[in-house]
N, C-alpha and C positions, 0 to 999 in steps of 0.2 A: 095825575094832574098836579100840577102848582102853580102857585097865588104870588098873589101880593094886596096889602089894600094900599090906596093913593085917594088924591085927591083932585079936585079939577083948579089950575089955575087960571091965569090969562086963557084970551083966546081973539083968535088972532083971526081976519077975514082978508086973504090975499088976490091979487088978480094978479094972473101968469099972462106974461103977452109973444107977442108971434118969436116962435122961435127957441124960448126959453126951454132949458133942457129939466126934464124930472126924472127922478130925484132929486136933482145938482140941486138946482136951485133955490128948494123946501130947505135940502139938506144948510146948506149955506145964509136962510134967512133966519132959520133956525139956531144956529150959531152964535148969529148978531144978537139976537134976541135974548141969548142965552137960556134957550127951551130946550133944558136938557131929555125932556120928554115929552109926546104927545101924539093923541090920535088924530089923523087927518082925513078929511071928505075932499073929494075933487070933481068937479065935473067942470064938461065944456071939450074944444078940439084939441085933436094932437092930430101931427099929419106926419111924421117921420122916425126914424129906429127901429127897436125891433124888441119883441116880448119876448119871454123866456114862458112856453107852453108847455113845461112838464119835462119829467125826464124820457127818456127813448124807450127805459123797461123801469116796472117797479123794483127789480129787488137789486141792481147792481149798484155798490157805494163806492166812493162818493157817485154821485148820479152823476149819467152824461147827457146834461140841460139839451131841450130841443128850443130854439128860437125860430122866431117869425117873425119876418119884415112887417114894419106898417109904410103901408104905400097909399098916400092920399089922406085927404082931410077926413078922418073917423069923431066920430060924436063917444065920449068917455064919460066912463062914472067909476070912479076909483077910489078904492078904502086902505088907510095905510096907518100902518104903527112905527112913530119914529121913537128909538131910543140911542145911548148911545153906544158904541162900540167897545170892545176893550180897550183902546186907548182913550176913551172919553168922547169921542167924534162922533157926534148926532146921525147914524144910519136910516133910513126910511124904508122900510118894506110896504111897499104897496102895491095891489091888483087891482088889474079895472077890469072892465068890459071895453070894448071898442068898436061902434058899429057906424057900417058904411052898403047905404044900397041894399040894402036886409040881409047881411051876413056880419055877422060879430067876431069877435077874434076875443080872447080872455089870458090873461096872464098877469105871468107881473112884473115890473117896470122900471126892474132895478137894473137895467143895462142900457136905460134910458130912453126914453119917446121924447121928441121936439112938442111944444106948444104949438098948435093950427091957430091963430089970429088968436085967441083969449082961452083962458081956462078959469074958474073961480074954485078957492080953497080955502075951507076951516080947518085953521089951527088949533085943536083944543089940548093948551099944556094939560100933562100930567106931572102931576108932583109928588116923586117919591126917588127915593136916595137909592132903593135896592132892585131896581128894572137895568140891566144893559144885555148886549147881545156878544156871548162869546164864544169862542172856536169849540165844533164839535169834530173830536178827530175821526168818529164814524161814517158821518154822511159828508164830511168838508164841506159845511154850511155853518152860518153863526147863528144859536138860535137864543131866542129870548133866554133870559136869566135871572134867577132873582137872587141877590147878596144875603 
């Protein structure tokens, strides 16, 4: 395992409305903000895109991601760690749940879901110099990193 310690800065209370695409648009207020880190909570609808459910086997790298459409207004609760990339660009990794009619769908949401009429979301800055996320040539995935 590896660390880092940080601290909590800003924190930031958003509402995402119809339509609004996530990641993009965390990633991008984030930006503005200049939040070069931080953990995010999300709940509320999304009704469109598609998750990314795993890969198709465990052990073949890079993985070959399996995705699944969301089709219709689903009810989300989503947890996400944004930092920034190796070029500095604020990345968002986050999973939710997503449930509709008592079937759930789970993954994560970095290939984007649309906002269903509203979503709410805390921004909680992190503040620290040595969090980004950088290329692993093993699995071609960026994963957390510390400087």
């Amino acid at each position: 395992m590896k660390s880092t310690e940080a601290t909590v800065g800003r924190v930031f209370v958003l509402r995402l409305e119809d339509e609004d695409l996530i990641p993009d648009c965390i990633e991008q207020f984030a930006a503005t903000q200049k939040v070069r880190a931080a953990h995010v909570l999300l709940l509320g609808g999304v009704g469109g895109g598609s998750v990314v459910c795993g890969p198709r086997d465990s052990v073949t790298m890079p993985p070959d991601v399996m995705r699944l459409p969301v089709e219709g207004a689903h009810e989300t609760l989503a947890v996400g760690l944004l930092v920034p990339d190796e070029t500095g660009v604020p990345r968002l990794h986050i999973h939710g749940a997503l449930g509709r009619a008592g079937t759930t769908l789970s993954g994560c949401l970095r290939d984007g879901v649309t906002t269903w009429f509203m979503a709410e979301a805390v921004l909680t800055e992190i503040v620290s110099d040595s969090v980004s996320r950088q290329p692993d040539c093993h699995s071609g995935l960026s994963l957390l990193s510390f400087d």
